[in-house]
C-alpha positions as CSV (number, residue, x, y, z in Angstrom):
1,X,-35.1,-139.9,111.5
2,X,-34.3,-138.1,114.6
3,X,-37.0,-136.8,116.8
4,X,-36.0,-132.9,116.6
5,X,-36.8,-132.8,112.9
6,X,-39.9,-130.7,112.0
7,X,-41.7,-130.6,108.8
8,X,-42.7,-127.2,107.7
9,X,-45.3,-126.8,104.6
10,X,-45.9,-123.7,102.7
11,X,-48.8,-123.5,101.9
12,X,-50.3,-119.6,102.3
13,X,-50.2,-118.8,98.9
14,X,-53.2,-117.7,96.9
15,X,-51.9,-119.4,93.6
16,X,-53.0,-116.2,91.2
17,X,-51.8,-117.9,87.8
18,X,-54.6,-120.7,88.4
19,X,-56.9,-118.0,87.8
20,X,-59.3,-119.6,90.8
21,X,-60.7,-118.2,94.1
22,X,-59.4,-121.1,95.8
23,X,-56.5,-121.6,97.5
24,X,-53.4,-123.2,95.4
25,X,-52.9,-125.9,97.9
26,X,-56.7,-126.8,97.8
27,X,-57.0,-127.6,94.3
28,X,-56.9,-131.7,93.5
29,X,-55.3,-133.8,91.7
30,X,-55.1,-137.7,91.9
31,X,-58.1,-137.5,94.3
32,X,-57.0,-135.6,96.6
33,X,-56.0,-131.9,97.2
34,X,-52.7,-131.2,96.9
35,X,-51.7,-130.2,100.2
36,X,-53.1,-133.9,101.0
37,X,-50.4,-135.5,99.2
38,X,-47.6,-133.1,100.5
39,X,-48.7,-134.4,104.3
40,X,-49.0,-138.0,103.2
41,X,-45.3,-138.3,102.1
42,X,-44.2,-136.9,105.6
43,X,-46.7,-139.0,107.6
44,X,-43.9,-141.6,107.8
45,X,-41.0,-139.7,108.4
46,X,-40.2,-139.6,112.3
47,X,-40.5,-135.9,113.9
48,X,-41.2,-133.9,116.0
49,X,-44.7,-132.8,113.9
50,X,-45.9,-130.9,111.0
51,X,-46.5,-127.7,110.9
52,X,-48.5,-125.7,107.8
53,X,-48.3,-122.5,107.2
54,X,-51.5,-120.5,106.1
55,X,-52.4,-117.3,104.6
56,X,-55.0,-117.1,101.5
57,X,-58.2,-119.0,102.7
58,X,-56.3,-119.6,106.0
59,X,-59.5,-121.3,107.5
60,X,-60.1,-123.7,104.9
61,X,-56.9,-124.7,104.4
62,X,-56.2,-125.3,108.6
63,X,-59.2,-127.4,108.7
64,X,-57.4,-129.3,105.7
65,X,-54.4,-129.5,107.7
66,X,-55.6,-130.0,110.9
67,X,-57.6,-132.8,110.0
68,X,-54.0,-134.9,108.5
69,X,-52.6,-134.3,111.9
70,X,-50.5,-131.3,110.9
71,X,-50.8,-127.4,112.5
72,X,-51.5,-124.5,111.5
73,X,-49.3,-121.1,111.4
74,X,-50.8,-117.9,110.2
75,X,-48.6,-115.9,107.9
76,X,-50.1,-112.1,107.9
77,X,-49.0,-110.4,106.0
78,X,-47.5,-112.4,102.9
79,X,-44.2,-111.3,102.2
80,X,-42.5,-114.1,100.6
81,X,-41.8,-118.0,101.3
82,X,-38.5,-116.3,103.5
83,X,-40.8,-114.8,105.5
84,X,-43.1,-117.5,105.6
85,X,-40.2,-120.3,107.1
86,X,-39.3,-117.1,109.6
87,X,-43.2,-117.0,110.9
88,X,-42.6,-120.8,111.1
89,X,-39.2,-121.2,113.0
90,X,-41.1,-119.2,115.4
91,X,-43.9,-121.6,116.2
92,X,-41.8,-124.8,116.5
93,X,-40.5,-126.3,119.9
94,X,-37.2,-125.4,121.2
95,X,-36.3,-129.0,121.0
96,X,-36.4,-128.7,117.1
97,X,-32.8,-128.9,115.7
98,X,-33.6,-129.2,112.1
99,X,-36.6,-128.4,109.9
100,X,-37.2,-129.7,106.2
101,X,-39.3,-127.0,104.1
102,X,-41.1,-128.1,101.4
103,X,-44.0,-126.1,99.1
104,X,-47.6,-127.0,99.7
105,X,-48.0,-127.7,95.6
106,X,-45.3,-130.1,95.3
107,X,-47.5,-133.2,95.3
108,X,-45.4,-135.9,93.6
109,X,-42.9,-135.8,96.2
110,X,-42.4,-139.6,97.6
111,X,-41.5,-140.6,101.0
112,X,-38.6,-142.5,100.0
113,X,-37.1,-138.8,98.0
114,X,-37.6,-136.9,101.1
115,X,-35.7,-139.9,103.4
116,X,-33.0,-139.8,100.7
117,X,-32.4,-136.0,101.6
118,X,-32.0,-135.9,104.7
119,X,-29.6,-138.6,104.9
120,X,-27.7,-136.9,102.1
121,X,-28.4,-133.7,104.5
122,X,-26.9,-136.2,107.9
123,X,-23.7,-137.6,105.8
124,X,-22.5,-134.2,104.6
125,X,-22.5,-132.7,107.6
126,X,-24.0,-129.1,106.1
127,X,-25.9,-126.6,107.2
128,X,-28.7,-126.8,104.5
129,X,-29.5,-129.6,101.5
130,X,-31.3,-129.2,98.4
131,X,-33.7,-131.4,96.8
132,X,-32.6,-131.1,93.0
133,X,-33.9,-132.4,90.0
134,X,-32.5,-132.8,85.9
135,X,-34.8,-131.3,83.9
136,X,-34.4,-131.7,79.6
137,X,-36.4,-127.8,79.5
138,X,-35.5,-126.0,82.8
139,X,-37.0,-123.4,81.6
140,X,-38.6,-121.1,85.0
141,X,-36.4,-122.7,87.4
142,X,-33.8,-121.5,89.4
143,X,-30.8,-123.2,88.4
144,X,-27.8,-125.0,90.7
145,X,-24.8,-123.6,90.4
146,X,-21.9,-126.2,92.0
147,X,-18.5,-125.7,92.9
148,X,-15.4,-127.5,92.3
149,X,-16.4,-130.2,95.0
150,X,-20.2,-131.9,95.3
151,X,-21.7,-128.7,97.3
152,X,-23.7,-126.0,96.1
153,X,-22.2,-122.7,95.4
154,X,-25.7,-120.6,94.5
155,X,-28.7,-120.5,93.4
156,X,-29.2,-118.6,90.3
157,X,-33.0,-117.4,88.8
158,X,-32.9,-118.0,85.3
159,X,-33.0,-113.9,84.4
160,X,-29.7,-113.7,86.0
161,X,-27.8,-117.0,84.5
162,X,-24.2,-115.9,83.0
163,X,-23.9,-117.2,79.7
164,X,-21.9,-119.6,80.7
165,X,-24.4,-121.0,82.9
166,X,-27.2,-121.3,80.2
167,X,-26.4,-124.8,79.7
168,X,-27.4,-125.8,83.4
169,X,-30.2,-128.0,84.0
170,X,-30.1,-129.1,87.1
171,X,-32.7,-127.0,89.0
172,X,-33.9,-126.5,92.9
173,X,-36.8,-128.0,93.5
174,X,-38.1,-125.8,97.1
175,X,-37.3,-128.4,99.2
176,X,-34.3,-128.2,101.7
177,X,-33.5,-129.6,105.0
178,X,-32.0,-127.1,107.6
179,X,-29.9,-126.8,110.6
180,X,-32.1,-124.5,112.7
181,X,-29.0,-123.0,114.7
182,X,-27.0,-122.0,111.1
183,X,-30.1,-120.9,109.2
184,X,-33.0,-118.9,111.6
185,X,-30.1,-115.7,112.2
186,X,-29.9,-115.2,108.2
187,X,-33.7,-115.0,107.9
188,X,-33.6,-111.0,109.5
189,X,-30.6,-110.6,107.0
190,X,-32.9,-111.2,104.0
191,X,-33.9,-108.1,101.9
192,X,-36.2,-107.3,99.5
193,X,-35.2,-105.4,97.0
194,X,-36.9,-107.5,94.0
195,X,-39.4,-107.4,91.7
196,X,-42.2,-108.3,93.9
197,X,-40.6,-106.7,97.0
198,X,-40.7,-110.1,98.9
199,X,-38.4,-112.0,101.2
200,X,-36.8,-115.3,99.5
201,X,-35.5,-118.3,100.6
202,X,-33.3,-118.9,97.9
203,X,-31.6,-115.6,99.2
204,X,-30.8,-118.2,102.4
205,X,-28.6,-120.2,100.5
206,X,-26.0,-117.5,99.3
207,X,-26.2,-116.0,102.7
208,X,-24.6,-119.7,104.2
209,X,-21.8,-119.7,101.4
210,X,-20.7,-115.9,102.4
211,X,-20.6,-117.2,105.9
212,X,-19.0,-120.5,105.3
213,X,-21.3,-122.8,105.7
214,X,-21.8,-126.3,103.5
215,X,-24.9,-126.5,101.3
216,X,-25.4,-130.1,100.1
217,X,-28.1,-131.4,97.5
218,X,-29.8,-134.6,96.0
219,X,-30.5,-135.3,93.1
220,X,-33.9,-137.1,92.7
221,X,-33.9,-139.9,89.9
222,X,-37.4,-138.6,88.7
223,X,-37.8,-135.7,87.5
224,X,-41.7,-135.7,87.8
225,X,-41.4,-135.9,91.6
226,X,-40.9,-132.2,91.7
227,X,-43.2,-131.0,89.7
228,X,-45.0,-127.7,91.0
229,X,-48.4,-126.6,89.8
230,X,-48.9,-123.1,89.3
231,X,-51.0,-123.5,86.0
232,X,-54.8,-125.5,85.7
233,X,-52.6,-127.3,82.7
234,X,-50.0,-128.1,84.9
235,X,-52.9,-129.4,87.5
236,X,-54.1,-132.0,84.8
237,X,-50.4,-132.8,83.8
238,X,-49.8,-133.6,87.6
239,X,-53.7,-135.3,87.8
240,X,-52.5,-137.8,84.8
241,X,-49.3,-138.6,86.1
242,X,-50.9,-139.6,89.5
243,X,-53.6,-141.9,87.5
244,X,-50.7,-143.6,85.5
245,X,-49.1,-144.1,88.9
246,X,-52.2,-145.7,90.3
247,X,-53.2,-147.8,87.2
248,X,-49.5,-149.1,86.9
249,X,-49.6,-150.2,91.0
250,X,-52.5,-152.0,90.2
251,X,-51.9,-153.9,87.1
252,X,-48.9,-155.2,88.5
253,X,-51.2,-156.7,91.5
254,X,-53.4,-158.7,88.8
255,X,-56.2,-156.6,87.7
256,X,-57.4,-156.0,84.3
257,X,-57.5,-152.4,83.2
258,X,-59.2,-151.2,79.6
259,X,-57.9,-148.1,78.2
260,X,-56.4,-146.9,81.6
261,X,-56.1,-143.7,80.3
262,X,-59.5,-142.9,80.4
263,X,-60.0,-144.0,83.9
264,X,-59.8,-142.1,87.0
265,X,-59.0,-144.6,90.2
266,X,-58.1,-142.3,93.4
267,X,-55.3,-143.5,95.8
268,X,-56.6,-144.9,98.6
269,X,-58.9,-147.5,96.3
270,X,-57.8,-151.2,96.1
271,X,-59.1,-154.0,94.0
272,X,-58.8,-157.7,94.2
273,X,-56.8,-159.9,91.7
274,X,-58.9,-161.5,88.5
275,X,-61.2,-158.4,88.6
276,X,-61.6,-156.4,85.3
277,X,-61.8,-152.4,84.7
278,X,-63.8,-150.8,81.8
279,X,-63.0,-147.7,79.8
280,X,-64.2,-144.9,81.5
281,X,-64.7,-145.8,84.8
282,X,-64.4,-144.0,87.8
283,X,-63.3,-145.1,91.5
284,X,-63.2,-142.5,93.6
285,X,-63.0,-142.2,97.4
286,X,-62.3,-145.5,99.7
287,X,-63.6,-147.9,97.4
288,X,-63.1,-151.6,98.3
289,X,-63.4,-153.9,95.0
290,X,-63.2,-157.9,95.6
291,X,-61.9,-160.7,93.6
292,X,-63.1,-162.1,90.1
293,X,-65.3,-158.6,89.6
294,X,-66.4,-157.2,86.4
295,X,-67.3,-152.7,86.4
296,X,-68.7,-151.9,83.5
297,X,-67.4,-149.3,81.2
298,X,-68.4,-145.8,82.2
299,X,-69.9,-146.4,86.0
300,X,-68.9,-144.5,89.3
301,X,-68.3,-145.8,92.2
302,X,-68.0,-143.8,95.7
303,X,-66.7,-145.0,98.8
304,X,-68.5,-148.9,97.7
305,X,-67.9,-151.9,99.5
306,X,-67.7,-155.0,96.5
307,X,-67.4,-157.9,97.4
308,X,-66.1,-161.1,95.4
309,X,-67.3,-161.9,92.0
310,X,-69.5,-158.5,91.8
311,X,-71.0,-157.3,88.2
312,X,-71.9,-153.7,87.7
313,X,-73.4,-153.5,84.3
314,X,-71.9,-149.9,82.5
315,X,-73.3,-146.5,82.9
316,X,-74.4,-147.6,86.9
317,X,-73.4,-145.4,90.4
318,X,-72.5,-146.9,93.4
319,X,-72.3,-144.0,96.3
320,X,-71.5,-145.2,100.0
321,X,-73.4,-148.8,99.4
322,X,-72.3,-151.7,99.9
323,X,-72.7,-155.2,97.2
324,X,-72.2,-159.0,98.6
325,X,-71.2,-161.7,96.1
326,X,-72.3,-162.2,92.9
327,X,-74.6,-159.3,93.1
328,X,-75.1,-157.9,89.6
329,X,-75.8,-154.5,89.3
330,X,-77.0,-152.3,86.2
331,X,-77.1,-151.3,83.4
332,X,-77.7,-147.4,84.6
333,X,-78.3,-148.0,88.1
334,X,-78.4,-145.9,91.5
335,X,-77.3,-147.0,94.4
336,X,-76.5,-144.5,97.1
337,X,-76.7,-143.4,100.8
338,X,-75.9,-146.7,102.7
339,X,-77.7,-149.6,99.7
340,X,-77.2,-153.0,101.0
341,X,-77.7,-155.4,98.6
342,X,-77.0,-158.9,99.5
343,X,-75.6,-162.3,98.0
344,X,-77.0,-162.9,95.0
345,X,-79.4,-160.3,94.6
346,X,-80.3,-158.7,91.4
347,X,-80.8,-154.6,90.4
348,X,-81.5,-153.7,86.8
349,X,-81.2,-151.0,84.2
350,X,-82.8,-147.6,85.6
351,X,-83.3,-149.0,89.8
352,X,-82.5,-147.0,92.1
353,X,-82.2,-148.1,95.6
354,X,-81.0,-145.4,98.7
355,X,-80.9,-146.3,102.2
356,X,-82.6,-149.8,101.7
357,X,-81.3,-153.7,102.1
358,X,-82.0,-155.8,99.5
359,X,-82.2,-159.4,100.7
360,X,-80.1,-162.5,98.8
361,X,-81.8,-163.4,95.5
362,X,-84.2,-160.8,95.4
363,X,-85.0,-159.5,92.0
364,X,-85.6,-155.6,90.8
365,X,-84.7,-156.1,87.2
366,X,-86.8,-153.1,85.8
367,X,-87.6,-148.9,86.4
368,X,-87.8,-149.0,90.0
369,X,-87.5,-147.1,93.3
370,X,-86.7,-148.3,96.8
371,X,-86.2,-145.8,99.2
372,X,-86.2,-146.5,103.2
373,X,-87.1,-150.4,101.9
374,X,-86.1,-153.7,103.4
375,X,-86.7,-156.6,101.2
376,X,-86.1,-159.9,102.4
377,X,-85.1,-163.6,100.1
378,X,-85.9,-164.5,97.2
379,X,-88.6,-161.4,96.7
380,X,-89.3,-160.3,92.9
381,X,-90.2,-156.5,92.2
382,X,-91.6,-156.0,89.5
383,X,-91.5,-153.5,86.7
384,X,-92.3,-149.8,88.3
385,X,-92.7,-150.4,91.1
386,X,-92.4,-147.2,94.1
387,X,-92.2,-147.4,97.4
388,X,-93.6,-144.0,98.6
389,X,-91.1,-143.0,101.3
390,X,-91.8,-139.5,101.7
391,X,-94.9,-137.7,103.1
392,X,-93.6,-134.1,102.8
393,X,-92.2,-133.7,106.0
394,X,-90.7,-137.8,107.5
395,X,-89.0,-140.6,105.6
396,X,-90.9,-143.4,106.4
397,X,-90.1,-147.2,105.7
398,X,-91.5,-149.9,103.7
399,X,-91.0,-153.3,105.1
400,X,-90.9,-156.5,102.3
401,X,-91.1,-159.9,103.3
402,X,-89.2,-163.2,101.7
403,X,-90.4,-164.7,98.6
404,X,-92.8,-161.4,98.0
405,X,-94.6,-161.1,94.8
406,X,-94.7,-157.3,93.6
407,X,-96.5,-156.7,90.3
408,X,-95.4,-154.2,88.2
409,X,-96.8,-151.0,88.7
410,X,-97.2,-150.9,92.3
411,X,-96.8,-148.4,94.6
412,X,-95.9,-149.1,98.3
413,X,-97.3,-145.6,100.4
414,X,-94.8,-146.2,103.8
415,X,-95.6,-147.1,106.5
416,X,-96.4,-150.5,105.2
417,X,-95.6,-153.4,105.4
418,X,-95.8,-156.4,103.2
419,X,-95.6,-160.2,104.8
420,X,-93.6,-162.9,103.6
421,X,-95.2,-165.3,100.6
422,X,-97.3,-162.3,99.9
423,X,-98.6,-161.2,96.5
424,X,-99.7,-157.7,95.8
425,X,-101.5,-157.4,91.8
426,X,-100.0,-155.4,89.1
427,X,-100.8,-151.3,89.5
428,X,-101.9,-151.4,92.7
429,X,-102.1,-148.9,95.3
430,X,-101.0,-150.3,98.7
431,X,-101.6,-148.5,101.6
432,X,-102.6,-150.9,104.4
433,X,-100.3,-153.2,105.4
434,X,-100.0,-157.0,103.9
435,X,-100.7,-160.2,105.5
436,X,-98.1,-162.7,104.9
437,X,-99.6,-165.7,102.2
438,X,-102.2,-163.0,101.3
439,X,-103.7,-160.9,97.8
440,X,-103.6,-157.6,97.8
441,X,-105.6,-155.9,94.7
442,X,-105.8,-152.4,95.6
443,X,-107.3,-150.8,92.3
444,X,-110.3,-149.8,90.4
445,X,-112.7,-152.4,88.8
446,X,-112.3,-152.8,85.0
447,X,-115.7,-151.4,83.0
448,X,-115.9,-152.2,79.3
449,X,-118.6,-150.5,77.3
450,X,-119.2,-152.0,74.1
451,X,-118.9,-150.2,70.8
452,X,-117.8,-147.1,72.8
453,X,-115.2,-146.2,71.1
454,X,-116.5,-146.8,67.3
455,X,-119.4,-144.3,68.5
456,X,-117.0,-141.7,70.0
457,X,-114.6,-141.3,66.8
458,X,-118.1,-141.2,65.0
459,X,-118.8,-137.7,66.7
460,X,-115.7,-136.5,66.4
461,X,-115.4,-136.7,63.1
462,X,-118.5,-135.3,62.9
463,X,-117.5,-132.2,65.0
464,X,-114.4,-131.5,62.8
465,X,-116.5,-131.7,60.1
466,X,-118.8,-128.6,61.1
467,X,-115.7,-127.2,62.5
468,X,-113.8,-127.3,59.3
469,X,-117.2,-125.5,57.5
470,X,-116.5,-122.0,56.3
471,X,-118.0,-119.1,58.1
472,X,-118.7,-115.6,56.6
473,X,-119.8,-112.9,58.8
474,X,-123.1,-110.7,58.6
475,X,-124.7,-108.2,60.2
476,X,-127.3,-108.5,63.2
477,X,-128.5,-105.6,65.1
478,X,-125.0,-103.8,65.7
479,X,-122.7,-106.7,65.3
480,X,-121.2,-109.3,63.1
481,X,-122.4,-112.8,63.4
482,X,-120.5,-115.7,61.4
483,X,-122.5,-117.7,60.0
484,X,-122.3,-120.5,57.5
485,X,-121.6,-120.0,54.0
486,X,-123.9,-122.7,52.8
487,X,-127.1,-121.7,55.1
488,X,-127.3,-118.5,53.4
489,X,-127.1,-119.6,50.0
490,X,-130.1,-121.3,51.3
491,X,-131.6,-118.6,52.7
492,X,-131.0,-115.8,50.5
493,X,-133.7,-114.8,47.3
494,X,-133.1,-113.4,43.8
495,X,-133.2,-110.2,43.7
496,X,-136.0,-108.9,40.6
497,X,-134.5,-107.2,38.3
498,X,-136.1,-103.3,36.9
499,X,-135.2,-100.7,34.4
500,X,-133.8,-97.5,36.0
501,X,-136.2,-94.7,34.8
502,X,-133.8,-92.3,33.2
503,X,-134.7,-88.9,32.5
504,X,-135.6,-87.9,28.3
505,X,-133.0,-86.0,26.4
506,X,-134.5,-82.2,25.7
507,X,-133.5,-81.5,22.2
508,X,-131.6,-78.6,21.6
């Protein structure tokens, strides 16, 4: 490609029918925002550079940009993707003779499409070429109008097809590749007198025609590659192709997926041959998966380093850690922040190790924590154990020996350290450090007390007993005092019984 070709994105556009504060171009799909895909398929082509332009969230999305190796131009105020390419042409070097445009949410778009234009764009000698595409519903797109030869004739917006034109299906697709010299006077001639009062590019091409000027296209042979997003439905529509795309590259290389549907596997992941992918799982980031390796179904893994003949048991995370052969991992494990866990080495259901090496053939099969932790060879860590890295204010680090006994139980308060051969008892307490080929037993002496028990459950029963008693309330002084009913039955005396003295009837 020649040197004085520069690659102009659109991407200032807020993206209103996604119904999201975030920029269009920011959203992701496939693992990656969108405008990271657009600058990955012109990373190859030969140019001059890449400029982006930016308007809605223009600081977000230039730190985006800048960080791919692109520019950033500032389009203020918005008035339309004509306007946009005009804020552009005036940024580039004068050294720039032609300029491919292509929209910001057009992340399908391959390499090898875009290469294909512009030697369409070389051959015919025109002024301007347009990406097309064959679409069975055009529906929404602006439709290619051709004339009696191979060049385009117009553009026409579906509202104002003829109706002999409603049988078109080839459609543009917002990519072109233009000759600076024919095409940067026509953008002052633009006008706006549409529906949204803006300045478009598709105005451009009707402009050449009147003036003479060739306008060639090419017609991808997938459609898909020029999908848009404007929709969160068309987001996942693009997000699933992408996956397909990833899970077919790798199939073909030798690896086993299950139900690839339901997996998500980011582009820049890779996996040896022989290795096998359950339903559900998740690699994301710069994963790096060895040879003969088994992920169980439903796990995440993050940036992880796998090396040859790896296990992760289902339901487990691997974050930014890195696992050396044969390590077996899970069920429902956690390793994150920088885990190293060595050849051999074992982590079981509901461990979670951050920030700690794990040494070859060490064991922590059960409900444990290792935080700031080195563990040397052939160590076993029992059930529960906890090494108690933080004080409230530092991260401190626990230091582990080879061929370490830790019973279950234990808790390791860092700093400490524990020497090699070492045994520390079931549910102790360490907080001093450990001799190597020593015992540490650091918890209460065991008391037994005979017949305890019986006697306790004996007084308790007895106090729900008298608890349970019913209580009637009488009078003392000048307030009620419950008392119980059966005590004043005991109490109270038969009251004698005398004849009322009732006065003699006077006769009349």
């Amino acid at each position: 490609m020649p040197s004085e070709l520069a690659l102009v994105v659109l991407a200032a556009g807020k993206g209103t029918r996604l119904k999201s504060r975030r920029a269009k171009v920011l959203h992701q799909a496939g693992g990656l925002p969108l405008l990271a895909h657009v600058l990955r398929a012109l990373k190859p082509l030969r140019s001059a550079g890449a400029w982006v332009v930016v308007g809605h969230q223009a600081e977000e999305v230039r730190g985006l940009a800048e960080s791919l190796g692109a520019r950033a131009v500032l389009q203020r105020p918005q008035l339309g993707t004509g306007h946009a390419v005009a804020t552009a042409f005036k940024a580039l070097p004068r050294r720039v003779t032609r300029v491919l445009v292509l929209p910001g949410d057009a992340p399908l778009i391959r390499t090898e499409a875009l290469r294909a234009l512009l030697r369409t764009h070389a051959n015919a000698g025109a002024a301007a070429t347009l990406l097309t595409a064959e679409l069975d519903d055009p529906s929404g797109y602006g439709r290619i109008v051709r004339g009696s030869s191979t060049l385009v004739d117009a553009i026409v917006e579906q509202a104002a097809l003829q109706p002999d034109q409603l049988g078109l299906r080839e459609v543009n697709a917002s990519i072109y590749c233009f000759e600076r010299a024919a095409v940067a006077p026509l953008l002052g001639r633009l006008g706006r007198k549409n529906v949204h009062r803006e300045y478009y590019l598709t105005d451009v091409i009707s402009l050449l025609r009147r003036d003479g000027h060739a306008v060639a296209a090419y017609k991808v042979s997938s459609p898909e590659e020029v999908l848009g997003v404007n929709t969160l439905a068309e987001l996942a529509r693009v997000d699933a192709i992408f996956r397909r795309r990833k899970a077919e590259a790798l199939m073909a290389s030798g690896v086993t997926l299950y139900q690839p549907e339901t997996q998500a596997i980011d582009p820049d992941v890779s996996i040896g041959p022989d290795t096998i992918v359950e339903a559900g799982v998740e690699l994301r980031g710069r994963t790096r998966i060895g040879r003969r390796c088994h992920i169980g179904a439903h796990s995440i893994l993050l940036n992880a380093r796998l090396a040859d003949g790896v296990t992760v048991r289902s339901h487990s995370l691997v974050l930014n850690s890195r696992l050396g052969p044969s390590v077996s991992v899970g069920p429902f494990a956690h390793l994150r922040d920088g885990a190293d866990i060595r050849k051999g080495a074992r982590i079981g259901n509901y461990v979670e190790v951050k920030k700690s090496v794990v040494g070859e053939g060490t064991k922590a099969q059960h409900l444990t924590y290792l935080g700031d932790t080195t563990v040397g060879r052939g160590t076993n860590i029992g059930a529960g154990t906890i090494t108690c890295n933080y004080d409230g204010v530092n991260k401190n680090p626990t230091r582990i020996g080879d061929n370490v006994f830790i019973g279950s139980g234990t808790e390791l308060v860092a700093p400490v350290k524990v020497g090699s051969g070492a045994y520390v008892a079931a549910g102790s307490t360490v907080t001093d450090n450990v001799p190597a080929g020593a015992l540490a037993l650091a918890r209460g002496r065991q008391v037994t007390k005979p017949g305890w028990a019986r006697t306790r459950r004996q007084k308790l029963a007895a106090a729900k007993a008298r608890k349970e008693e019913p209580r009637v309330a009488v009078r003392t002084g000048n307030s009620p005092k419950a008392k119980p009913a059966a005590k004043l039955e005991r109490k109270a005396k038969p009251r004698r019984k005398t004849k009322s003295a009732r006065p003699k009837r006077r006769p009349r």
